[in-house]
N, C-alpha and C positions, 0 to 999 in steps of 0.2 A: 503218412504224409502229415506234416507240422499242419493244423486249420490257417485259414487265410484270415489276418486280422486288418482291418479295413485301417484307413490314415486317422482317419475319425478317434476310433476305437483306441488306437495307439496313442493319442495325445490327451486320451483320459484318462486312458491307464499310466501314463508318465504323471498326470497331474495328483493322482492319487496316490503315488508312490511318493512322488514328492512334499506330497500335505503331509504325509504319516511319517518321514524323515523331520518336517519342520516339527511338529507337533514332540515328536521325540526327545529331539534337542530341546525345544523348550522347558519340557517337562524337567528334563534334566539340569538346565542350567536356572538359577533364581533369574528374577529381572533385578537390574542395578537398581539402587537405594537412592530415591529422589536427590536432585540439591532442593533445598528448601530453603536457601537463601539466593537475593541475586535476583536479575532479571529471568533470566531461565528456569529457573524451577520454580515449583509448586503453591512456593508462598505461603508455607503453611506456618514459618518461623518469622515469616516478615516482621520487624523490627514496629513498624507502623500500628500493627492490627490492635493492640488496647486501645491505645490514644484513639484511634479514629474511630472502632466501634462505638468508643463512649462521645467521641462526637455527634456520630450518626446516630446514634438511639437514646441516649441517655436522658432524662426528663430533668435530671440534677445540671445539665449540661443548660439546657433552656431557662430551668432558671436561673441560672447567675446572671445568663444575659436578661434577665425581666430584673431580676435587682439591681443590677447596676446600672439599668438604664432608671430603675424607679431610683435610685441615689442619685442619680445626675439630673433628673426631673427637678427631685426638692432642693437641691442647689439652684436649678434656674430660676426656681420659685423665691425661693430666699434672696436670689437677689434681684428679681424685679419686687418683692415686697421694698430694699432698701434704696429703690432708685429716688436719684433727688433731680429737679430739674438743671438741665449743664452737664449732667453726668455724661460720660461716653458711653457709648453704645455696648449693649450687651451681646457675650458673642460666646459660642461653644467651640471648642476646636477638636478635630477627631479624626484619628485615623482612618484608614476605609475596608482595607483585607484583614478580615479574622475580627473584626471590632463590628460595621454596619453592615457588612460584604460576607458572606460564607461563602469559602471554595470548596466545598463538601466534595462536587463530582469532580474535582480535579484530583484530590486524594483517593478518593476511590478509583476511580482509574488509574493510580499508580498501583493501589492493591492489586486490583485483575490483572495486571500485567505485572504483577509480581517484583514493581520496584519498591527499593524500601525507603530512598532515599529522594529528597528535594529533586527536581530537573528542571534547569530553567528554560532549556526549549521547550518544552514541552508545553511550561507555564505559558510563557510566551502566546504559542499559539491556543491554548486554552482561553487566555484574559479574552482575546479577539472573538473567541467563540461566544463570549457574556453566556457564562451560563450559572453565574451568583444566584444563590437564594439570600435573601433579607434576615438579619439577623435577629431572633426574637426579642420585641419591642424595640428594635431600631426606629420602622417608618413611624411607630407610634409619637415617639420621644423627639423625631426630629420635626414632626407636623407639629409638636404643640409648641415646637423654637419658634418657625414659620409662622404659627397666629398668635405669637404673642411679641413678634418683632423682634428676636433674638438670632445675628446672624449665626450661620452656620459655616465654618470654614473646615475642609478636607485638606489635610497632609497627606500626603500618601508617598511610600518609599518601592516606585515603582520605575522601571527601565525597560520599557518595547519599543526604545530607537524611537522614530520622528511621531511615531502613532504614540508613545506613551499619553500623551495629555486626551485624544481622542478617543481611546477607547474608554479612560476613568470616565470621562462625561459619559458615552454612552453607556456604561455600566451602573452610573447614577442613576440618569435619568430614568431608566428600565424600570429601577425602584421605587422611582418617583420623588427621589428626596427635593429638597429644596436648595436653593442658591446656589445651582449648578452652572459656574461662569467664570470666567478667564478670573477677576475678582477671587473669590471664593472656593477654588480649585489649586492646590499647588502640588507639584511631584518634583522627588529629591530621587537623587539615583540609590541613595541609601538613607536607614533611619536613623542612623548617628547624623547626618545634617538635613534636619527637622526642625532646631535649636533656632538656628536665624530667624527663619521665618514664623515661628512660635513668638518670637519679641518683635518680630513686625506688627504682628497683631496685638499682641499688648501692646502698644504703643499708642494704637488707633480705637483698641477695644476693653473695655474690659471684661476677660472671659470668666465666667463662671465656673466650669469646668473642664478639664482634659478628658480624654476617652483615647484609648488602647487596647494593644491585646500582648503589647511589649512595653520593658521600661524606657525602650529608644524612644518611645512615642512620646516620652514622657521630658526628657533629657538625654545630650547627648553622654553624659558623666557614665550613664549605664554601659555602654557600648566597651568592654572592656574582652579584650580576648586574653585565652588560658590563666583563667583567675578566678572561679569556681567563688571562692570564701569574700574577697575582696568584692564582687560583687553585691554578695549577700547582708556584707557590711553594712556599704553603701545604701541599700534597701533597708537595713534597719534605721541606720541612720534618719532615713525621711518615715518614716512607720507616721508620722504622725498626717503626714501629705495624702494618704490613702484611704480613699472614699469621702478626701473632702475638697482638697485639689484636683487628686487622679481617681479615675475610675478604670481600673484596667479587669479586662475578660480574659476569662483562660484559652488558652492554647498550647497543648500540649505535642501539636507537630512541627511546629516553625517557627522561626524566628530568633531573637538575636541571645537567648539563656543560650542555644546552640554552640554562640561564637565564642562563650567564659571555656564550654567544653573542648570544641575542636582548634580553633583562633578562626576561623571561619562560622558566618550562618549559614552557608550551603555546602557542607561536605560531601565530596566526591563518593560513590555509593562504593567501596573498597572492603576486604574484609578487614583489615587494620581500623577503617574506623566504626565496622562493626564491632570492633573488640573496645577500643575507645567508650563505645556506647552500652557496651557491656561492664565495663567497669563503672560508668557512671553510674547506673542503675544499681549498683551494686556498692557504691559508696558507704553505706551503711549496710552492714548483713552479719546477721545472728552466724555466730560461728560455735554447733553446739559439742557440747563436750562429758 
């Protein structure tokens, strides 16, 4: 007579048959080969990861932002050494993302979720979250505007619908900058129209220095899509404008060099214009022989 195996007994002895069938096949078959581009995989190819590590860690990174805030200091200097009385008022004008504002954890959060590319929802509800760090020697640079009577005017090329102007204030103020007020605040839905309201204030002021992290910031003429050379031109052309006019910080995740490459600044994360991006980088390359 066959032993009696209890109900119990039976559905461990299935579970164990079944482990050593799974285990089996596994053994047998490889696991598939990560994506490592893309939201979905691994991120280990992310398009992003140099530029933003050297953001995030780099000491070469913090100083350019400490020199070129120390270059736009001795311009403020130089020109209240040359104020005469009647003079108009002295005024800095500056952008606010990527220039006084670091989005660090926004970019890093695109890393862990393994985007490689811009997303403006995302941004969106990120800006609202204020989670900016101060850009090295920013508060420094703009308190010694503050006590030495040198306005400070914020351009900023930013778009979150009716909140846009509300959040840039609270995102200043968190920092503490100074002359944060309807006055001294403006937002353009992009940074090709900066330009206007740059000559409004020369008109009233005269600024000592420009501050950027792009040539938009600087002039609309920059904003040039699919024209790689022609832009480059154009930047030599002014070579002489740089670090005495303009002080621009680097940025090597965003903004409008983008739009000479794609005709856009915010390209859609697609592998076409990962391959776009692959060619850029690759503009110049040792072909050996």
């Amino acid at each position: 007579m066959r032993p009696h195996t209890s109900l119990t007994g039976r559905l461990i002895l299935a579970g164990v048959l079944s482990s050593c069938v799974t285990i089996s096949a596994a053994a047998q078959t490889p696991p598939p080969a990560p994506n490592t581009t893309g939201p979905s995989g691994s991120g280990v190819n992310n398009a992003l990861l140099y530029a933003l590590a050297w953001k995030q860690t780099a000491a070469e990174y913090r100083a350019l932002y400490y020199q070129g805030f120390n270059v736009a200091r001795m311009h403020v200097q130089a020109a209240l050494a040359k104020r005469q009385p009647g003079d108009k008022p002295l005024a800095v004008v500056t952008d606010v993302d990527s220039t006084i504002l670091q989005p660090l954890s926004f970019w890093g959060f695109l890393v862990n979720n393994n985007m490689d590319f811009f997303e403006d929802a995302l941004w969106d509800r990120w800006v609202a979250a204020n989670q900016f760090t101060v850009s090295p020697g920013a508060a420094e640079f703009l308190k010694f505007c503050a006590d030495n009577r040198v306005d400070v005017f914020y351009v900023s090329s930013r778009d979150q619908g009716e909140n846009t102007v509300a959040y840039l204030m609270a995102n200043l103020r968190s920092a503490g900058f100074p002359n944060v007020d309807n006055q001294h605040v403006t937002t353009v839905s992009s940074s090709s129209l900066k330009e206007p309201r740059q000559d409004e204030i020369m008109k009233t002021h005269t600024v000592a220095v420009f501050l950027g992290d792009g040539l938009t910031d600087f002039r609309s003429k920059f904003n040039i899509k699919n024209a790689v050379d022609q832009r480059n031109a154009l930047t030599d052309a002014d070579r002489e404008k740089f670090g005495r006019e303009y002080v621009i910080f680097p940025n090597p995740t965003d903004g409008q060099w983008l739009t000479a490459i794609f005709g856009v600044s915010e390209p859609p994360a697609t592998d076409a214009n990962r391959e776009i991006l692959k060619r850029a980088a690759a503009r110049s390359a040792w072909v050996e022989r």
